[in-house]
C-alpha positions as CSV (number, residue, x, y, z in Angstrom):
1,X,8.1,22.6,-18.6
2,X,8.5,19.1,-19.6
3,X,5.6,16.8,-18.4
4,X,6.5,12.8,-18.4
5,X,4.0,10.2,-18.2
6,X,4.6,6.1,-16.7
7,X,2.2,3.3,-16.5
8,X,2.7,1.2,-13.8
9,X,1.7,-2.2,-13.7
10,X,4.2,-3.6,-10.6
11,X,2.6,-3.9,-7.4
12,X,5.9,-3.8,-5.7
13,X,6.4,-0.5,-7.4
14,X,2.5,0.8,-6.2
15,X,3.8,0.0,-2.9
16,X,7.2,2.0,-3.1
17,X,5.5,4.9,-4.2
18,X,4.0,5.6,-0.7
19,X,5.7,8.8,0.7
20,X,5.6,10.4,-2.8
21,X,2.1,9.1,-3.4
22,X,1.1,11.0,0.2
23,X,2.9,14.7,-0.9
24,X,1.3,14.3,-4.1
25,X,-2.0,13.9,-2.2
26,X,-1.7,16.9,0.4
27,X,-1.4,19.5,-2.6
28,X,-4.7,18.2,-4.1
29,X,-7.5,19.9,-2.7
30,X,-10.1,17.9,-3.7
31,X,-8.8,14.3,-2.3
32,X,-10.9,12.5,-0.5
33,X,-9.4,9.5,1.9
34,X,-10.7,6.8,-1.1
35,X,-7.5,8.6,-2.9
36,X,-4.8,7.8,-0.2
37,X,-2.0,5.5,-0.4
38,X,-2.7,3.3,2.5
39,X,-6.1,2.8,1.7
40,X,-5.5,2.2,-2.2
41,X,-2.3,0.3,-2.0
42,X,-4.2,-2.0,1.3
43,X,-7.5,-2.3,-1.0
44,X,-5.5,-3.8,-4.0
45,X,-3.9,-6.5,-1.2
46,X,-7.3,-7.3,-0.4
47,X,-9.1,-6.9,-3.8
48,X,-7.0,-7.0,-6.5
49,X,-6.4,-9.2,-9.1
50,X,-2.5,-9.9,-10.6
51,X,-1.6,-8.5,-13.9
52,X,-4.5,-6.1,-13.8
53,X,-3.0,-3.0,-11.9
54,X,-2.8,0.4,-13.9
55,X,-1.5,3.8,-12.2
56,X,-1.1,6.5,-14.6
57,X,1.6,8.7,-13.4
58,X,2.6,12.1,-14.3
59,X,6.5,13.6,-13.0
60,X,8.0,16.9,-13.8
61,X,11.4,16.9,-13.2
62,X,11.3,13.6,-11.2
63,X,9.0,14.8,-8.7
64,X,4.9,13.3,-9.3
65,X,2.4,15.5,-9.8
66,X,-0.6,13.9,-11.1
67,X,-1.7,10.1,-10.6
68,X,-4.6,8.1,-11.8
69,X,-5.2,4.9,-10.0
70,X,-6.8,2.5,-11.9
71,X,-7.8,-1.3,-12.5
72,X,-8.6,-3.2,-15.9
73,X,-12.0,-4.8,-15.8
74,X,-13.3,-7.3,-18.6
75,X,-16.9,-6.6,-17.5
76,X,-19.5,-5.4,-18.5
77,X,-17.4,-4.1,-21.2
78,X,-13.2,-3.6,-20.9
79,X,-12.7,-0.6,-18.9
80,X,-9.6,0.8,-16.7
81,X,-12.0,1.5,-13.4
82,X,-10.1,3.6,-10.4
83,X,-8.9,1.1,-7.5
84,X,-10.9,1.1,-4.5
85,X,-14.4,-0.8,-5.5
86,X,-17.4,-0.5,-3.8
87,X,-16.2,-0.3,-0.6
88,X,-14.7,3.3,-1.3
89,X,-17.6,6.0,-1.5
90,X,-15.6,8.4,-3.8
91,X,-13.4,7.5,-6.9
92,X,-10.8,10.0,-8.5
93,X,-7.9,11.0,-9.7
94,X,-5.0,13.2,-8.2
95,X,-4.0,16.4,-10.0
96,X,-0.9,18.7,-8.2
97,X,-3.2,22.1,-7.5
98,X,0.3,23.8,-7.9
99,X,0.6,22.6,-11.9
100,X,-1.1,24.1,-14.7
101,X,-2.8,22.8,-17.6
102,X,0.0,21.1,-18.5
103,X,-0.2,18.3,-16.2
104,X,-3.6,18.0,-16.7
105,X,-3.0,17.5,-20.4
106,X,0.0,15.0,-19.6
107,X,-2.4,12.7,-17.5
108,X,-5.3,12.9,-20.1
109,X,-2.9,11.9,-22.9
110,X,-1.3,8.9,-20.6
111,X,-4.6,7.7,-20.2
112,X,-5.5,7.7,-23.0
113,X,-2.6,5.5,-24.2
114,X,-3.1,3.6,-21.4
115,X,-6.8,2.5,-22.1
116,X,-6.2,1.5,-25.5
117,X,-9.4,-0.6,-26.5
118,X,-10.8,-0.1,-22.6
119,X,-13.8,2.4,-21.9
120,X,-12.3,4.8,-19.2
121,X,-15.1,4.7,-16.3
122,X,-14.5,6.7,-13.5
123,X,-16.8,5.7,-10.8
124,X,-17.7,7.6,-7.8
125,X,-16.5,10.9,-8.9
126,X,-17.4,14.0,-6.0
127,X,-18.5,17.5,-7.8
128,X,-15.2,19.3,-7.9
129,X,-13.2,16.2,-8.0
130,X,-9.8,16.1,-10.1
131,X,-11.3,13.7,-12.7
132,X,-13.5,17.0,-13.5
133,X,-10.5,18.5,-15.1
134,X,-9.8,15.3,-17.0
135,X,-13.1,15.2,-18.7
136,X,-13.2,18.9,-20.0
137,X,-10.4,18.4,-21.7
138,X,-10.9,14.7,-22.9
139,X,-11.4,14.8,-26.9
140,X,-12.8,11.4,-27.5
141,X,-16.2,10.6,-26.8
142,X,-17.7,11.0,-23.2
143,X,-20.8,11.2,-21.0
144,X,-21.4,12.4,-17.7
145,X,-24.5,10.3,-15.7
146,X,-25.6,10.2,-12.6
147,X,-23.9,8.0,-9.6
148,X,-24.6,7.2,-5.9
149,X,-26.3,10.3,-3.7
150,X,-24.0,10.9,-1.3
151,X,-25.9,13.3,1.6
152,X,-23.9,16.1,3.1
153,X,-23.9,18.6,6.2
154,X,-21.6,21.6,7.1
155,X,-18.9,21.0,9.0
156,X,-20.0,22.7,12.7
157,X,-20.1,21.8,16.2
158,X,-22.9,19.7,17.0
159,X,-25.1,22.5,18.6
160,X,-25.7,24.4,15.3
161,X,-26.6,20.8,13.6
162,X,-29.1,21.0,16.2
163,X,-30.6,24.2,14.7
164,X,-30.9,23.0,11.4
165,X,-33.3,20.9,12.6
166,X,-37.1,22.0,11.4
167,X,-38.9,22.6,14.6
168,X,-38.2,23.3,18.2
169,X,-39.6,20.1,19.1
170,X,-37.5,18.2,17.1
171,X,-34.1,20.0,18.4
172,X,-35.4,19.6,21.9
173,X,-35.8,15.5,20.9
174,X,-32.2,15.8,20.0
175,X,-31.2,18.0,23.3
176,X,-32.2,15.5,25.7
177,X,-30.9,12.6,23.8
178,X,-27.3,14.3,24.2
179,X,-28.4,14.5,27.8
180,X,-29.6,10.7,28.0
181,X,-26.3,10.0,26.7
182,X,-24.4,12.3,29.6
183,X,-26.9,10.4,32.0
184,X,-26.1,7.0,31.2
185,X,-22.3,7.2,31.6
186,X,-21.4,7.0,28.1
187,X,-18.1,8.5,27.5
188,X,-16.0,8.5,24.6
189,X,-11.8,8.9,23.7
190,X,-10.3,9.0,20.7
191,X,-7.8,5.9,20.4
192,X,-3.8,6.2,20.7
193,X,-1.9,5.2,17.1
194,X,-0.6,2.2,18.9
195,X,-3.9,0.9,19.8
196,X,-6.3,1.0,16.3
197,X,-5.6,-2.2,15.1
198,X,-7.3,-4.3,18.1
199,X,-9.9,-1.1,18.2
200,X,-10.9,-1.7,14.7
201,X,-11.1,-5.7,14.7
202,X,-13.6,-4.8,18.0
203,X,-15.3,-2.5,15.6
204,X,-16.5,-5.3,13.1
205,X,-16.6,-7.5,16.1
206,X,-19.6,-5.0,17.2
207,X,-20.7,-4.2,14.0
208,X,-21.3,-8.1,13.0
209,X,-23.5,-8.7,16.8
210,X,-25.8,-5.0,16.3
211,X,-26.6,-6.6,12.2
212,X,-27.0,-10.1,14.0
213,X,-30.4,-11.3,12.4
214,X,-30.6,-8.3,9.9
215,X,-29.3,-7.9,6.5
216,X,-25.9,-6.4,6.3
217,X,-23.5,-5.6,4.1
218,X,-22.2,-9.3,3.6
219,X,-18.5,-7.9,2.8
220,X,-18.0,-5.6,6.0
221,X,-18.0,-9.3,7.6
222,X,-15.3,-10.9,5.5
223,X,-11.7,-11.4,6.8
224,X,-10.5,-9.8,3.6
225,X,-12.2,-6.0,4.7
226,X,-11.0,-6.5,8.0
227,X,-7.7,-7.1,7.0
228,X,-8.3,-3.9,4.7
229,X,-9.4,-2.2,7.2
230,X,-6.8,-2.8,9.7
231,X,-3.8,-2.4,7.2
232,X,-5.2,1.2,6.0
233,X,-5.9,3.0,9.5
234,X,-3.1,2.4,11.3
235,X,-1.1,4.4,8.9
236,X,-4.4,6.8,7.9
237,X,-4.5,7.6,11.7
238,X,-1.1,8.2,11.7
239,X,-1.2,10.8,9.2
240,X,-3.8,12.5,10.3
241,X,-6.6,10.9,7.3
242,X,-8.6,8.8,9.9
243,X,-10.0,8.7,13.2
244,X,-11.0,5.9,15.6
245,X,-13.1,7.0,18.6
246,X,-14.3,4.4,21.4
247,X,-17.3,4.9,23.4
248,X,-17.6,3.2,26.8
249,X,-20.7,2.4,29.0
250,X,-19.8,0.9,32.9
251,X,-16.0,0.5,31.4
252,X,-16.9,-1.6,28.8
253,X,-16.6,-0.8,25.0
254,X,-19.8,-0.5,23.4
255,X,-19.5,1.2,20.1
256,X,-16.3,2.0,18.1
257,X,-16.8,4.7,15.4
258,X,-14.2,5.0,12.4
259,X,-14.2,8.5,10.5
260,X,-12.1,9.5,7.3
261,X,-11.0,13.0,7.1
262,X,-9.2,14.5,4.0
263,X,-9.0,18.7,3.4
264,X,-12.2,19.5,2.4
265,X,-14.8,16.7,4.6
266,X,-15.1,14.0,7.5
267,X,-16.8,11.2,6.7
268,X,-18.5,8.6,9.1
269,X,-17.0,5.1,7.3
270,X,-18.2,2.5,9.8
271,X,-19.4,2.0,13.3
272,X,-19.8,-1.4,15.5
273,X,-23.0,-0.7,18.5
274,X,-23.7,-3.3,21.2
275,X,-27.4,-3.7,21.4
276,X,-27.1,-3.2,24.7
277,X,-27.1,0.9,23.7
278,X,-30.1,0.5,22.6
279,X,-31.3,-1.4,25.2
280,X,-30.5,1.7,27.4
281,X,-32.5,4.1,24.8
282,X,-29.5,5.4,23.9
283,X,-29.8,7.3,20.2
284,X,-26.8,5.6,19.0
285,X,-26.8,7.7,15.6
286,X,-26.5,10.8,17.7
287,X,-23.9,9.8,19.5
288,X,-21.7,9.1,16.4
289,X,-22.8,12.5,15.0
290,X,-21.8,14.5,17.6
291,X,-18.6,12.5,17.9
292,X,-17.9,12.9,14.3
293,X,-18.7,17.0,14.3
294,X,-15.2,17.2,16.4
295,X,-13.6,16.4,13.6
296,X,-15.5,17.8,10.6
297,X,-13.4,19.9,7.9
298,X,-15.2,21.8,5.2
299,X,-18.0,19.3,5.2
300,X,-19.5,16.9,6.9
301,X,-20.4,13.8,4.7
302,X,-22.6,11.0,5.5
303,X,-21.9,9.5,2.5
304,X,-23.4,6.9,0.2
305,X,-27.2,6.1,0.8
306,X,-30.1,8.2,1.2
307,X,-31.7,6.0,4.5
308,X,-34.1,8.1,6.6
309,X,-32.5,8.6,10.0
310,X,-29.8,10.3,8.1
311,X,-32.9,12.8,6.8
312,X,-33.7,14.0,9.9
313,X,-30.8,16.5,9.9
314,X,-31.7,17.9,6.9
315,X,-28.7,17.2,4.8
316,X,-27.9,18.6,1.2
317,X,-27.9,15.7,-1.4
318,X,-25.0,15.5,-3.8
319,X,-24.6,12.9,-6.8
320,X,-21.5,11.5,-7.5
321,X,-20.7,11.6,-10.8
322,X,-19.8,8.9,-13.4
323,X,-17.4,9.5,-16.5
324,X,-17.3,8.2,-19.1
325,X,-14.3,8.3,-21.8
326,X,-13.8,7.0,-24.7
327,X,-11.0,7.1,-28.0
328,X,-13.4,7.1,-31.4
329,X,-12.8,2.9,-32.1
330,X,-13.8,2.7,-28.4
331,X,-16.8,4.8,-29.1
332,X,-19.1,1.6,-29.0
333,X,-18.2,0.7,-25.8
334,X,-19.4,3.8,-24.0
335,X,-22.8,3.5,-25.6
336,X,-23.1,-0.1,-24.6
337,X,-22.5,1.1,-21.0
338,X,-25.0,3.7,-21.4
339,X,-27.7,1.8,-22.5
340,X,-26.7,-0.7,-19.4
341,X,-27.3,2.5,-17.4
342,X,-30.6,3.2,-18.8
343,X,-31.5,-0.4,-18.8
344,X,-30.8,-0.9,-15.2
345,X,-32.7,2.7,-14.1
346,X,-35.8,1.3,-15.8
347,X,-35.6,-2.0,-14.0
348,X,-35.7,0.3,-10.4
349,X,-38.8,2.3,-11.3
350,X,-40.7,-0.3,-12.5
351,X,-39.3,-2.1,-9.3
352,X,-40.3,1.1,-7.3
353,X,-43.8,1.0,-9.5
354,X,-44.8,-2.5,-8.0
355,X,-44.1,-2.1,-4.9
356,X,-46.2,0.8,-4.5
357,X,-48.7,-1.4,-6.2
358,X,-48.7,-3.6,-4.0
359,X,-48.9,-1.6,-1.1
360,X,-52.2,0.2,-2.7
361,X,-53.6,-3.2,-3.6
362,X,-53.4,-4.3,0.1
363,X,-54.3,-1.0,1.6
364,X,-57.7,-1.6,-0.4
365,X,-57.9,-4.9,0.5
366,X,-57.7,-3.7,4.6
């Protein structure tokens, strides 16, 4: 079989390659909905930078069966980084699970033409992602470290989340919190295709008044993620990679929940909650849990961050994984990023050291 590789650096052609770009990802297992079209082709309108764009694309026999979406950085050291950014909880590549080690070996060597003097840094990367296969058979220089914990559930109806739960008193807590929600009226639909766009800008709309006085996430605010976010869905929806649910109290929307779904998980992106749920004790993170079970495929993520009220169910913890690749004259750069890496994991303990100082020093002083 003859195995051809392209670099593309047109955005115009990124955008043509839509429809092939979505077959190639249904026949990889692995994708997660960081790796579709819509919401990589809508992130680069939003985030990225002209003459920087880098898609490594493998065909056989004119049909495209492996794809690497990437970015040139110039910091901290030159790197091709996948597209997506820190908005997108999972980075990777996409490999046809119909090909053999072939196309695996095609998309290795285009990338490795296409970094040249750049560090390859995938970002992100899920256990069992695509980008797996890359690195096993990379023969430069690499590392594997640690990324962000991403915590997971299993993907069943809401009533067996409810028995994972450690003690009867804690699913019974849960119980009558599905009932409050059942008491107070709250009822939720799924929205229609034609209607996700003026769901989602209510979304952040709700999402910016329940952070009002808090610290956020500054770029969840910014007209440039809404504009993401409304030029992805749509067509994510559409395809069946998304879902936009809308929760109404007294016939007014109060929360508006958006969930990516790919083969193997469902995972809860973003909500917008009037305080006014809260106001009404209603548990607004069961609410979105239960709502998102409906929907759950393989696994149920809760992706990136380990905060405590996602604890309480009792979730698996899974790294992401970082790759690193390098060419043997590139060599230095991965070792400047991984003494970065160490560098920057020392700063947090010794963070994590004084603050528990401090709270033993006033403790005493109490």
């Amino acid at each position: 079989m003859t195995y051809t590789t392209h670099l593309v650096t047109d955005e115009r052609a990124f955008a043509e390659l839509g429809p092939e770009w979505a077959g190639l990802y249904r026949r990889c297992e692995s994708a997660t909905p960081f790796q579709s079209h819509a919401w990589l082709h809508s992130w680069w309108l939003s985030y990225g930078r002209p003459g920087r764009l880098r898609l490594v694309l493998v065909r056989h026999e004119g049909e495209l069966v492996a794809a690497a979406p990437l970015m040139r950085v110039g910091r901290p050291v030159p790197s091709l980084v996948p597209l997506g950014g820190a908005i997108s909880d999972y980075g990777d590549v996409l490999l046809d699970d119909g090909r053999g080690e072939e196309a695996v070996a095609a998309l290795t060597d285009g990338l490795a033409r296409a970094a040249r003097t750049a560090l390859l840094d995938f970002r992100e990367v899920r256990p069992g992602g695509a980008a797996e296969r890359i690195y096993d058979l990379w023969s430069g220089p690499r590392r594997r470290v640690g990324d962000s914990v991403c915590l997971e559930l299993p993907a069943v109806p809401m009533e067996e989340l409810v028995a994972r739960l450690p003690s009867t008193k804690a699913q019974q807590r849960v119980r009558a919190k599905l009932r409050k929600l059942t008491s107070l009226g709250v009822r939720r639909s799924v929205v229609h295709p034609d209607e996700v766009d003026s769901a989602l800008r209510r979304l952040i709309e709700l999402h910016r008044l329940q952070w009002q006085g808090r610290k956020v996430t500054s770029e969840h605010l910014r007209p440039r993620f809404c504009d993401h976010l409304v030029r992805s869905v749509g067509p994510m929806v559409r395809s069946g990679d998304a879902v936009v649910t809308e929760f109404r109290l007294d016939d007014d929307v109060v929360a508006v929940d958006l969930t990516l779904l790919s083969r193997r998980l469902a995972g809860g992106y973003l909500y917008g909650a009037h305080p006014r749920l809260r106001e009404r004790k209603a548990d607004v993170a069961v609410m979105l849990l239960d709502a998102c079970s409906e929907h759950a495929r393989g696994t149920l993520s809760l992706l990136r961050g380990n905060e405590p009220y996602k604890q309480h169910w009792r979730p698996e913890q899974v790294v992401n994984q970082r790759l690193l690749l390098a060419r043997r004259h590139t060599a230095p750069l991965l070792t400047a990023v991984l003494c970065d890496v160490a560098a920057r994991r020392r700063g947090k303990e010794l963070l994590l050291r004084w603050h528990g100082w401090r709270e033993r020093a006033g403790g005493g002083r109490s």
